[in-house]
N, CA, C and O atoms as a Tripos MOL2 file, in Angstrom:
@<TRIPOS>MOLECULE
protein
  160   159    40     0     0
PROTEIN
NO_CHARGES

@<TRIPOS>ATOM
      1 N          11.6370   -1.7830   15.7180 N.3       1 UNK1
      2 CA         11.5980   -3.1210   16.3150 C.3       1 UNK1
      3 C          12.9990   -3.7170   16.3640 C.2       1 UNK1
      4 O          14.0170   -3.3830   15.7580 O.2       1 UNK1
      5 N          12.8150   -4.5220   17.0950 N.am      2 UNK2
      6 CA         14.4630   -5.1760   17.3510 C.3       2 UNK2
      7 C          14.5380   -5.8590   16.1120 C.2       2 UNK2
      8 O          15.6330   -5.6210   15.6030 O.2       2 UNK2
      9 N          13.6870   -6.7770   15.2480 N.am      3 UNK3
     10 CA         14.4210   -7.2870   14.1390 C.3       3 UNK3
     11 C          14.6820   -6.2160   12.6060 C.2       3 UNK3
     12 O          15.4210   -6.4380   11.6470 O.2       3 UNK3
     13 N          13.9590   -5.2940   12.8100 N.am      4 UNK4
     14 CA         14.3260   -4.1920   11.7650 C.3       4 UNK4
     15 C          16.2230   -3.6890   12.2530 C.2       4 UNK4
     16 O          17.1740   -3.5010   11.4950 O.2       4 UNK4
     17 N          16.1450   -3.5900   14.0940 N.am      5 UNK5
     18 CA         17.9750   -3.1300   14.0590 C.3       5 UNK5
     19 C          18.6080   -4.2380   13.8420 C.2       5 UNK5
     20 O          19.7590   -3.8190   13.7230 O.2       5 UNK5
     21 N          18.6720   -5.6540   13.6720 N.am      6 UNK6
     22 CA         19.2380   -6.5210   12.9550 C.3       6 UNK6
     23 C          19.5460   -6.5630   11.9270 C.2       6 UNK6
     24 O          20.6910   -6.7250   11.5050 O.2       6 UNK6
     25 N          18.2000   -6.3700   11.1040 N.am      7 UNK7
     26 CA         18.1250   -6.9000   10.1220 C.3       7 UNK7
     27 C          17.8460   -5.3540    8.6470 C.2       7 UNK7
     28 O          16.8250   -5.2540    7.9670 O.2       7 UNK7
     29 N          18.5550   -4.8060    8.5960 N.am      8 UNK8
     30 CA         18.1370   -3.3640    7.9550 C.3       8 UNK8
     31 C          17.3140   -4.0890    6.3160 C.2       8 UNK8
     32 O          16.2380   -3.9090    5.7450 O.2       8 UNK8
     33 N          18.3680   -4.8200    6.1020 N.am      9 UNK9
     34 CA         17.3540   -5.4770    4.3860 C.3       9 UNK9
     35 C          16.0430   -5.5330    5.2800 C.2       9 UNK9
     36 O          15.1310   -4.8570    4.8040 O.2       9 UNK9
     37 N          15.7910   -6.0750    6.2700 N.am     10 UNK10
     38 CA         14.2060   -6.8230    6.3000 C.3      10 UNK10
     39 C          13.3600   -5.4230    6.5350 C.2      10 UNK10
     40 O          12.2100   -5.2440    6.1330 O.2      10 UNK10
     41 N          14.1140   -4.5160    7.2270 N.am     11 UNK11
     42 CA         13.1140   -3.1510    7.3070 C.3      11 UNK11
     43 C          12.7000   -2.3350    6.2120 C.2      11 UNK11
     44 O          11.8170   -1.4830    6.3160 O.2      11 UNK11
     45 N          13.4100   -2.6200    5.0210 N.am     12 UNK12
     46 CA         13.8870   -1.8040    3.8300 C.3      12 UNK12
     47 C          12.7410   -2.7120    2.9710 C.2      12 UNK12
     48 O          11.9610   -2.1150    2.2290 O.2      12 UNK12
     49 N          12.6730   -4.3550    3.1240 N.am     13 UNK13
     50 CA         11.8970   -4.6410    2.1650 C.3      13 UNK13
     51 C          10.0910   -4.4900    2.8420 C.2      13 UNK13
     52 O           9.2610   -4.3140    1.9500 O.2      13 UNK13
     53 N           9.5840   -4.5480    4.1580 N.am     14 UNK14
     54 CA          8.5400   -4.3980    4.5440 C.3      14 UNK14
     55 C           8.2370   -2.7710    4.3200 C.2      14 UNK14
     56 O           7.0950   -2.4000    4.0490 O.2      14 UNK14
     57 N           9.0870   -2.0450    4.4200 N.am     15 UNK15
     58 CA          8.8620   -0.7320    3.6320 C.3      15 UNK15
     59 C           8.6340   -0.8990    2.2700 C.2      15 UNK15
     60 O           7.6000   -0.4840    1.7470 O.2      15 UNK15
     61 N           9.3970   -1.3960    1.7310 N.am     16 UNK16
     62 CA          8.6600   -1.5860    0.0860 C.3      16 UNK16
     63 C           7.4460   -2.2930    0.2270 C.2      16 UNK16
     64 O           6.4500   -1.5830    0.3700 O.2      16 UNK16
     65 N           7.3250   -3.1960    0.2240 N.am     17 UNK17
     66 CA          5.6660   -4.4420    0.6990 C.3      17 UNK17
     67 C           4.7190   -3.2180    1.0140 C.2      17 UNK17
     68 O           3.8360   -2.7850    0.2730 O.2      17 UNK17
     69 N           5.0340   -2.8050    2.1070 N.am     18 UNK18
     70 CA          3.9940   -1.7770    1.9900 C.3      18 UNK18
     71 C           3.3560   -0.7750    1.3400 C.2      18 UNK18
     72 O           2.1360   -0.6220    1.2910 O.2      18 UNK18
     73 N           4.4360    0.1150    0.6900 N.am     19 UNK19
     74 CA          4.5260    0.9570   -0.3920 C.3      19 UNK19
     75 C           3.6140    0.2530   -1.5940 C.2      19 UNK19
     76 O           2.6780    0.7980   -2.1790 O.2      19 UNK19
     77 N           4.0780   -0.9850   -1.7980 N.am     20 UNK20
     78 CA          3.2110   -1.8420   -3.2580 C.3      20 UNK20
     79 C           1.9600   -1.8870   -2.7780 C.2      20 UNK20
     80 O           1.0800   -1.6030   -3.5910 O.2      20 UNK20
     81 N           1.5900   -2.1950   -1.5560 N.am     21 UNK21
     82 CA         -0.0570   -2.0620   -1.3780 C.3      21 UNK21
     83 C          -0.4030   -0.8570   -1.3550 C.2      21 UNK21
     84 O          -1.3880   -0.8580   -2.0930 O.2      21 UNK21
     85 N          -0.2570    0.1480   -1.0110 N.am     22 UNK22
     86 CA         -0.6220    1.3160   -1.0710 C.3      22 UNK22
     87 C          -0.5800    1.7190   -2.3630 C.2      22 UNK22
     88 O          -1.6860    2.0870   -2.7570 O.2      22 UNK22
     89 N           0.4860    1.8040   -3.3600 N.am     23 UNK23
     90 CA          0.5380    1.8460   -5.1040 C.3      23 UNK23
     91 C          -0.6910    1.0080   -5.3110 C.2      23 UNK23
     92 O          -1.4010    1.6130   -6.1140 O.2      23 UNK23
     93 N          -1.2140   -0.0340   -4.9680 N.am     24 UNK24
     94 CA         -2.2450   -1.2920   -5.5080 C.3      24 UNK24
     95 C          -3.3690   -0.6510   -4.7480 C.2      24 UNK24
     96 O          -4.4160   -0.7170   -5.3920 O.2      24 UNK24
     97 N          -3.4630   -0.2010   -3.8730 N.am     25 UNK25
     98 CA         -5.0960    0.5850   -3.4320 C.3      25 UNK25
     99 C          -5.4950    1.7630   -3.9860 C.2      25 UNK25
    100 O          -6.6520    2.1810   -4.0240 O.2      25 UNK25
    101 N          -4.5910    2.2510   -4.3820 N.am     26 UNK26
    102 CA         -5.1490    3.8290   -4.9240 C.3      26 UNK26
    103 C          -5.8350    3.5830   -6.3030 C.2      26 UNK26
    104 O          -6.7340    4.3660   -6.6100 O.2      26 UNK26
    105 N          -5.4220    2.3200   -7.3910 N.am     27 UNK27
    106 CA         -6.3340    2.7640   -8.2170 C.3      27 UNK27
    107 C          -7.6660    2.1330   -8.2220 C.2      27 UNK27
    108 O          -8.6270    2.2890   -8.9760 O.2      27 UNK27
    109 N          -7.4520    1.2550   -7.0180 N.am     28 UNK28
    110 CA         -9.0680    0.7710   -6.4580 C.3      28 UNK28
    111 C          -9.8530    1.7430   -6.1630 C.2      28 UNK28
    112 O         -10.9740    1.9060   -6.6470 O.2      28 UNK28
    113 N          -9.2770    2.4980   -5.2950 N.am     29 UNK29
    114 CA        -10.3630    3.7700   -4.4350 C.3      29 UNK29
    115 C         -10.5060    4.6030   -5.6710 C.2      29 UNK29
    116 O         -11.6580    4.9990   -5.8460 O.2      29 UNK29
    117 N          -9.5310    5.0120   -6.6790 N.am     30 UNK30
    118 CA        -10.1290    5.6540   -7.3610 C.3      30 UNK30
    119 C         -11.4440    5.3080   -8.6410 C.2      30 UNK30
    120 O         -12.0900    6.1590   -9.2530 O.2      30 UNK30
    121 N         -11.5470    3.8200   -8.7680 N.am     31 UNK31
    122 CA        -12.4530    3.6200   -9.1640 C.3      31 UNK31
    123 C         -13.5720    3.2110   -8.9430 C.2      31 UNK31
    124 O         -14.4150    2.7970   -9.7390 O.2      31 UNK31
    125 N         -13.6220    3.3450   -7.5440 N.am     32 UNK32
    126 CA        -14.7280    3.2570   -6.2120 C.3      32 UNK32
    127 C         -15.4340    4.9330   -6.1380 C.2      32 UNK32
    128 O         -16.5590    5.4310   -6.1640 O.2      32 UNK32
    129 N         -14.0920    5.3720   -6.0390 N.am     33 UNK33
    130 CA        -15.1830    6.8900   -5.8810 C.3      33 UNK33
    131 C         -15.9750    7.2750   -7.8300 C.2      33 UNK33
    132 O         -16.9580    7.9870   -8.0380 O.2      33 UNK33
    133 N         -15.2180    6.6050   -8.8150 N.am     34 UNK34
    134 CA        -16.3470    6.9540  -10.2680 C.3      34 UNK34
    135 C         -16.9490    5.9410  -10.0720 C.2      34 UNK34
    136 O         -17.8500    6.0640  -10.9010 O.2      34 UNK34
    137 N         -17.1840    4.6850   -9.4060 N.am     35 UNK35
    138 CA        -18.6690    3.8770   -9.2000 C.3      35 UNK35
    139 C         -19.4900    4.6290   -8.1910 C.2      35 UNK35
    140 O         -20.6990    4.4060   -8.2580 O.2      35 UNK35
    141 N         -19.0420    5.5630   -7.1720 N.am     36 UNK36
    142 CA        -19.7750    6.0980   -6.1840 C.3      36 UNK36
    143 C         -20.6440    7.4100   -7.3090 C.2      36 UNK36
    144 O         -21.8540    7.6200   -7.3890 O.2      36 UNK36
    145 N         -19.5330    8.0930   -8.0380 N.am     37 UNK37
    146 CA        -20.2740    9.5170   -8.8320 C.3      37 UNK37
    147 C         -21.4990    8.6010   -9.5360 C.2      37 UNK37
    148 O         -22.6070    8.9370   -9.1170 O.2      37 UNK37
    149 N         -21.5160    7.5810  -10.4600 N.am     38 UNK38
    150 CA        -22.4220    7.1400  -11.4040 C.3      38 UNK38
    151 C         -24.1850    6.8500  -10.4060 C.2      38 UNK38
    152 O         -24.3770    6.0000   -9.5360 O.2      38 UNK38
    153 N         -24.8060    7.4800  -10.7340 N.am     39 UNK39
    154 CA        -26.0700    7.3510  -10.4520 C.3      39 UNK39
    155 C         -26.9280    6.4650  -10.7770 C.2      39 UNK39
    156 O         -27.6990    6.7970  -11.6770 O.2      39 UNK39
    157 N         -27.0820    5.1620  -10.2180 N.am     40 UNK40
    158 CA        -27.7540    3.5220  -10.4660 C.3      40 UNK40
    159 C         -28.6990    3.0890   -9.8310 C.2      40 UNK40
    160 O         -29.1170    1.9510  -10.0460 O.2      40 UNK40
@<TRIPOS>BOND
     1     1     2 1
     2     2     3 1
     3     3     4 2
     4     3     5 am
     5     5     6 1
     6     6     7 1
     7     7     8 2
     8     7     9 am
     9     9    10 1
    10    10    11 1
    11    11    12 2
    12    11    13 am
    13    13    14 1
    14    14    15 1
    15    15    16 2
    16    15    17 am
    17    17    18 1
    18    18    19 1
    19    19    20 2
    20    19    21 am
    21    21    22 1
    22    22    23 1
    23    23    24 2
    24    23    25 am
    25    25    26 1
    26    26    27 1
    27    27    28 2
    28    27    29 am
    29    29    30 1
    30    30    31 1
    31    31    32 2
    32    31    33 am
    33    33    34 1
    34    34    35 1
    35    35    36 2
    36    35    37 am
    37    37    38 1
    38    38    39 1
    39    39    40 2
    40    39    41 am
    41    41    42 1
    42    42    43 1
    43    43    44 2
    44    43    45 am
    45    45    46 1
    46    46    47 1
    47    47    48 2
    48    47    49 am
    49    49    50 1
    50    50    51 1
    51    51    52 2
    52    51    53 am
    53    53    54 1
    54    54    55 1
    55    55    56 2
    56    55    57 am
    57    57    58 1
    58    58    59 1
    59    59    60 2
    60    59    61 am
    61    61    62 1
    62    62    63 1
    63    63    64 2
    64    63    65 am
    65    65    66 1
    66    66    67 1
    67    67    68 2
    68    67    69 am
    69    69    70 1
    70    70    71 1
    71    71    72 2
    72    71    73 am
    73    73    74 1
    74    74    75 1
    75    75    76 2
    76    75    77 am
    77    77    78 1
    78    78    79 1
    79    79    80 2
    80    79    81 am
    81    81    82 1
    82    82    83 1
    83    83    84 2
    84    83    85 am
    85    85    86 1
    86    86    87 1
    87    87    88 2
    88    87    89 am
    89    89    90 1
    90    90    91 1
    91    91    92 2
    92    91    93 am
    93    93    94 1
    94    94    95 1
    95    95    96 2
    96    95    97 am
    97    97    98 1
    98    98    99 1
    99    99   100 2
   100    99   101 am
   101   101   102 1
   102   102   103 1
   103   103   104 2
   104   103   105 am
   105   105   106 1
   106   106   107 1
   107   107   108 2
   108   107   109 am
   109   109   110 1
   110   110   111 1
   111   111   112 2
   112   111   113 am
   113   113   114 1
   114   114   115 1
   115   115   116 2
   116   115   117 am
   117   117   118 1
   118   118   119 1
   119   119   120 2
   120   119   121 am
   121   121   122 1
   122   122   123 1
   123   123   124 2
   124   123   125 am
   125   125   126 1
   126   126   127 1
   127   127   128 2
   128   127   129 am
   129   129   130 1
   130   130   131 1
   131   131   132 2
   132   131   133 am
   133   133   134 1
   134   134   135 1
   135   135   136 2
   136   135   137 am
   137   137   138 1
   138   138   139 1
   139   139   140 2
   140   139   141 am
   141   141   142 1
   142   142   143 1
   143   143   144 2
   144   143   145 am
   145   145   146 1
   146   146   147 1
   147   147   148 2
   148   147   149 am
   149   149   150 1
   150   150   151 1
   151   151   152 2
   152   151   153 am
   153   153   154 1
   154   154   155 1
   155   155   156 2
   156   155   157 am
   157   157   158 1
   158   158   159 1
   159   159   160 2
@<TRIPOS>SUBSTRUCTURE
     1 UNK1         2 RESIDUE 1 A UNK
     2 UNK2         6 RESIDUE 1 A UNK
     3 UNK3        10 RESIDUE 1 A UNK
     4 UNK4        14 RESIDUE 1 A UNK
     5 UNK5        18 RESIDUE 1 A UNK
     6 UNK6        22 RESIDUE 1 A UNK
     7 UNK7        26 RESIDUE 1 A UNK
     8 UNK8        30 RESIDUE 1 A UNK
     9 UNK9        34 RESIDUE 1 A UNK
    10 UNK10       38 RESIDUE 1 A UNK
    11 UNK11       42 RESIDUE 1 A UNK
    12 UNK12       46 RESIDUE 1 A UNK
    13 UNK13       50 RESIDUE 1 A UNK
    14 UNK14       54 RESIDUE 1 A UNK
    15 UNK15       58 RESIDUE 1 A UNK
    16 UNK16       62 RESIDUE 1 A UNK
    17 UNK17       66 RESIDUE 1 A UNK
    18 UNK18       70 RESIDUE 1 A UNK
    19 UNK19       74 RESIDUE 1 A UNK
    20 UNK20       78 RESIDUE 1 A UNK
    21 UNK21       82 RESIDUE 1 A UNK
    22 UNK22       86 RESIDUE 1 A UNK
    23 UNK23       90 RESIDUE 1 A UNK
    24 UNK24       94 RESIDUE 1 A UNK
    25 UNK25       98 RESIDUE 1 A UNK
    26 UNK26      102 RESIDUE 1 A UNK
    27 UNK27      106 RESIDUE 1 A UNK
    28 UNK28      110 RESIDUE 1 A UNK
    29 UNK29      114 RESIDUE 1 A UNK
    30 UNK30      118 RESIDUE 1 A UNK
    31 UNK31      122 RESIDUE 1 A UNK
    32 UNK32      126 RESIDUE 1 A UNK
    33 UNK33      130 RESIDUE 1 A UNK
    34 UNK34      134 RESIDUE 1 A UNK
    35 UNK35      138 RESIDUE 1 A UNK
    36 UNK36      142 RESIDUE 1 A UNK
    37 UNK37      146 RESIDUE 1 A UNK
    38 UNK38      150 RESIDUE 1 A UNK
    39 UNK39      154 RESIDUE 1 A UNK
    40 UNK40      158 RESIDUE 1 A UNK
């Protein structure tokens, strides 16, 4: 995008931002799929 070739910090930190949600979903899903194994 044109403000990422401006702005390289701002591309560098929405790459991180993203990265932290993705670090912050995985140990959701993984405790979605041992509520999915448990039989209720």
């Amino acid at each position: 995008t044109a403000i990422s070739c401006l702005c390289p910090c701002c591309a560098c930190f929405a790459w991180l931002a993203s990265l932290a949600v993705h670090l912050l979903k995985i140990p959701l899903n993984v405790i979605r799929f041992f509520i999915d194994l448990i039989p209720c």
